[in-house]
C-alpha positions as protocol buffer text, in pm:
chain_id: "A"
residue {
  index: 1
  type: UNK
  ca { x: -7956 y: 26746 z: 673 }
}
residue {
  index: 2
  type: UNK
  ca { x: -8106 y: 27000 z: 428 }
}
residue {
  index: 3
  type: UNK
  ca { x: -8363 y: 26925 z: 160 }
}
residue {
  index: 4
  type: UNK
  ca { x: -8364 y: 27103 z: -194 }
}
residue {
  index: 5
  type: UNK
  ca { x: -8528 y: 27375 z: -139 }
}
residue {
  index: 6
  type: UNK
  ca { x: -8263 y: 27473 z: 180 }
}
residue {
  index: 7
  type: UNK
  ca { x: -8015 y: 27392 z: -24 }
}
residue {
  index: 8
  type: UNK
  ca { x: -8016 y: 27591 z: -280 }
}
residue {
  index: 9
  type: UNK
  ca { x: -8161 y: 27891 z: -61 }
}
residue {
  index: 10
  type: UNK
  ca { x: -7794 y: 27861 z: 96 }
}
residue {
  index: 11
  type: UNK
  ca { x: -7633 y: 27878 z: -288 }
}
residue {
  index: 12
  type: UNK
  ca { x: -7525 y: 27453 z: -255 }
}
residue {
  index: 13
  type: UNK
  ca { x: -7748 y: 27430 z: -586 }
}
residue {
  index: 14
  type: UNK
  ca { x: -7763 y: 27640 z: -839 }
}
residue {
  index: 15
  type: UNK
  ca { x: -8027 y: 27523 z: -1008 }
}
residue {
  index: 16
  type: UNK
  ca { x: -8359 y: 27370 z: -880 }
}
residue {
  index: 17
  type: UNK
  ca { x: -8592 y: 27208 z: -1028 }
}
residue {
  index: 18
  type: UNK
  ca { x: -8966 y: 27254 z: -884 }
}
residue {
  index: 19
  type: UNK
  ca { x: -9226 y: 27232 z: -1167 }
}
residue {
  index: 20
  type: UNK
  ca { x: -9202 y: 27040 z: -1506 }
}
residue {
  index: 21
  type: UNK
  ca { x: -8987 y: 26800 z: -1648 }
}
residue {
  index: 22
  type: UNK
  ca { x: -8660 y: 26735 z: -1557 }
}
residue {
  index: 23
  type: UNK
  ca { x: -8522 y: 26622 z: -1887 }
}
residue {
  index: 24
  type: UNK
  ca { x: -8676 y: 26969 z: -2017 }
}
residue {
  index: 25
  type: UNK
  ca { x: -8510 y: 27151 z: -1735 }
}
residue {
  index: 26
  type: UNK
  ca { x: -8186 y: 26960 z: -1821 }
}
residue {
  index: 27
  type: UNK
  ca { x: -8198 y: 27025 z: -2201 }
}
residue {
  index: 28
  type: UNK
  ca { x: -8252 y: 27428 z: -2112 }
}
residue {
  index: 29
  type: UNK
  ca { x: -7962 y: 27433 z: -1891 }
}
residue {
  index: 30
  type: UNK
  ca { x: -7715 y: 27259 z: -2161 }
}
residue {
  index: 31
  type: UNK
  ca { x: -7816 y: 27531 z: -2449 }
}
residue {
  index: 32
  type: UNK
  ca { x: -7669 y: 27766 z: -2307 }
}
residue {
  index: 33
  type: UNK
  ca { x: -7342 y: 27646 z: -2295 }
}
residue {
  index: 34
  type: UNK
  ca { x: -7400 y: 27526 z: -2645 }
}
residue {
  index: 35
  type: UNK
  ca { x: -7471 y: 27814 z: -2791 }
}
residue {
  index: 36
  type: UNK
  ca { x: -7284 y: 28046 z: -2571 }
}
residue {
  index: 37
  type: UNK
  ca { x: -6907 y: 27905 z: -2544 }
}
residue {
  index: 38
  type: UNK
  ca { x: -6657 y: 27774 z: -2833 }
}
residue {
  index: 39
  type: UNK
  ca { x: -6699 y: 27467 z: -2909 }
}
residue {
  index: 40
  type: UNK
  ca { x: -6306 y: 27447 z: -2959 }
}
residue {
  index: 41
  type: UNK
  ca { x: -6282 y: 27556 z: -2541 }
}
residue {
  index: 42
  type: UNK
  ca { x: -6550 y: 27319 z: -2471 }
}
residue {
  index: 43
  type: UNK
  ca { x: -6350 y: 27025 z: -2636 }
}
residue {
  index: 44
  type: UNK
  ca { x: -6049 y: 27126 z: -2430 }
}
residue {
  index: 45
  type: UNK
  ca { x: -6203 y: 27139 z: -2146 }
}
residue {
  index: 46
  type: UNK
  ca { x: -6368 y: 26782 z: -2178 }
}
residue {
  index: 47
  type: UNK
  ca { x: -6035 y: 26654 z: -2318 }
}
residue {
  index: 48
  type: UNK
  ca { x: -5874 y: 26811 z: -2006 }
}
residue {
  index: 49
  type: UNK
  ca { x: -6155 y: 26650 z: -1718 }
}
residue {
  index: 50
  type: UNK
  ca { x: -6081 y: 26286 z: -1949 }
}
residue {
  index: 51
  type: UNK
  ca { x: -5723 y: 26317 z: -1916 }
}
residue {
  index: 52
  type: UNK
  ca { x: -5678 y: 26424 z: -1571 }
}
residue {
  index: 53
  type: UNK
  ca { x: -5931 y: 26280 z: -1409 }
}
residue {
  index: 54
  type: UNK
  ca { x: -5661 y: 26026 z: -1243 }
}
residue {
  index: 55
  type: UNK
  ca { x: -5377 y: 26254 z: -1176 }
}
residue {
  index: 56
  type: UNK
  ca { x: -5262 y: 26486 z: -938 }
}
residue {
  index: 57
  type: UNK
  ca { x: -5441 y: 26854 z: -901 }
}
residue {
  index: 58
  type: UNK
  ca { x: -5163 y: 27033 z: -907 }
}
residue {
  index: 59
  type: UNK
  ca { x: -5027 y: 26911 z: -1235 }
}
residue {
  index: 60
  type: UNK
  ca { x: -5407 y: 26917 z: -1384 }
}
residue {
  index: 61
  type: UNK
  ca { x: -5378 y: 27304 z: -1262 }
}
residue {
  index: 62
  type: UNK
  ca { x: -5067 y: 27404 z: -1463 }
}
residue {
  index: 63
  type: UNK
  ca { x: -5163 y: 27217 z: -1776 }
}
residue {
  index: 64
  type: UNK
  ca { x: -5503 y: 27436 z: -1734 }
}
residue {
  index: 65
  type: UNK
  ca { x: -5314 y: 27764 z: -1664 }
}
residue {
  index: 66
  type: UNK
  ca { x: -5109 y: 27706 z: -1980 }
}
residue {
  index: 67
  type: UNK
  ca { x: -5433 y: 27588 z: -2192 }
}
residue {
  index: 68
  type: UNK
  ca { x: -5655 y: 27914 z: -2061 }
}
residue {
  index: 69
  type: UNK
  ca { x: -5334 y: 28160 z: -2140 }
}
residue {
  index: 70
  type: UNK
  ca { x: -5323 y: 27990 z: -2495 }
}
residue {
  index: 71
  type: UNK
  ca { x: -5652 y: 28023 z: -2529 }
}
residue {
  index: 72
  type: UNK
  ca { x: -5603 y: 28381 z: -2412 }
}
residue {
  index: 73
  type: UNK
  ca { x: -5467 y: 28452 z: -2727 }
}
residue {
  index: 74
  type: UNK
  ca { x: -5679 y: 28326 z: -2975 }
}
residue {
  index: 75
  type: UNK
  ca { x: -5958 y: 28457 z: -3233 }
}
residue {
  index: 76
  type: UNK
  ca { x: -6242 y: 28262 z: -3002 }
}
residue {
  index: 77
  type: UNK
  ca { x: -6166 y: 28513 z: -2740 }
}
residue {
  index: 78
  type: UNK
  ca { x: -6233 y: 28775 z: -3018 }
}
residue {
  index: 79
  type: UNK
  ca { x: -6547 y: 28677 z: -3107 }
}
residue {
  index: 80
  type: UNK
  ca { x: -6689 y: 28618 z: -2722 }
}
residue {
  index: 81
  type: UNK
  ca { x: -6629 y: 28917 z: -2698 }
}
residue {
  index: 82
  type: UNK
  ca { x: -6758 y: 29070 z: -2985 }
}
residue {
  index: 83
  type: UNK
  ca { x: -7068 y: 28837 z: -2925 }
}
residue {
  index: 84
  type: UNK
  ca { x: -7113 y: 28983 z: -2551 }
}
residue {
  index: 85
  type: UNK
  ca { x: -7071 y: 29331 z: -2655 }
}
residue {
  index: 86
  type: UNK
  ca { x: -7331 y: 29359 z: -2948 }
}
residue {
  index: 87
  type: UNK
  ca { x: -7562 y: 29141 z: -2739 }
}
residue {
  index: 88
  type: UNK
  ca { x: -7526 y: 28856 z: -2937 }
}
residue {
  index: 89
  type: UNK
  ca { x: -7511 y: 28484 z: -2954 }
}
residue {
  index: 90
  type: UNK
  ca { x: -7148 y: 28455 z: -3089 }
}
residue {
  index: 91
  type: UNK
  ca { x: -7062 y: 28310 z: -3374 }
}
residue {
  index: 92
  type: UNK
  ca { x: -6765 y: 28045 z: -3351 }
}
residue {
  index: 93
  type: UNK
  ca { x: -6635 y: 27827 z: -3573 }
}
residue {
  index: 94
  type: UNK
  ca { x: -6726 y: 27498 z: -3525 }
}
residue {
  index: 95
  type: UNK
  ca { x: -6528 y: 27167 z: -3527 }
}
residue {
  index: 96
  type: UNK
  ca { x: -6403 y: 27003 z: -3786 }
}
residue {
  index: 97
  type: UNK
  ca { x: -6572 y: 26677 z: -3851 }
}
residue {
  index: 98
  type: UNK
  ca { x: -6431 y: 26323 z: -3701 }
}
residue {
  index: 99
  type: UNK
  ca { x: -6534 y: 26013 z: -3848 }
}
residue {
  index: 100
  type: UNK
  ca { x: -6735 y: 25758 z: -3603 }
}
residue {
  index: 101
  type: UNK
  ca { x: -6555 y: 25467 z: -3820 }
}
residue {
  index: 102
  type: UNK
  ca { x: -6380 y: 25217 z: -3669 }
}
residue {
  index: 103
  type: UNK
  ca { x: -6187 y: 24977 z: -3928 }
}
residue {
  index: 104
  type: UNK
  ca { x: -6249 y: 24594 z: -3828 }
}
């Protein structure tokens, strides 16, 4: 048995929240991702945990090596780059639009 503060002293949390709101804690931690990583990566990814969340690892594994040496090649890569280099938030280009309607 270990309580919070043990565990992440031993690196099995990263993140620990002691004073303050959770929710503002929470918010914090999901900006960065939000402003740091393509949103176009970010939908794969999501698509990818959706998809596979039933199947077998090692088939979830090669469908991620193929997406990550796709994504290898693309302008997204580029720009993180870029972004990291000038010390910079980069600047990707965001998703196209999808309607929320659903014909009765």
């Amino acid at each position: 048995m270990a309580d919070a503060e043990e565990a992440f002293r031993v690196g099995l949390l990263d993140h620990l929240v002691t004073t303050g709101s959770v929710v503002d804690a929470a918010v914090a931690y999901a900006a960065d991702p939000a402003e740091r990583c393509s949103p176009g990566s970010m939908a794969t990814i999501k698509s990818r945990l959706s998809n596979d969340a039933d199947g077998a690892c090692a088939d979830s594994v090669t469908r991620a090596e193929g997406l990550m040496l796709h994504a290898f090649r693309g302008s997204d890569v580029v720009e993180g780059v870029a972004g990291h280099l000038d010390k910079r938030s980069p600047d990707f280009p965001s998703l196209p639009v999808r309607s929320s309607y659903v014909p009765v």
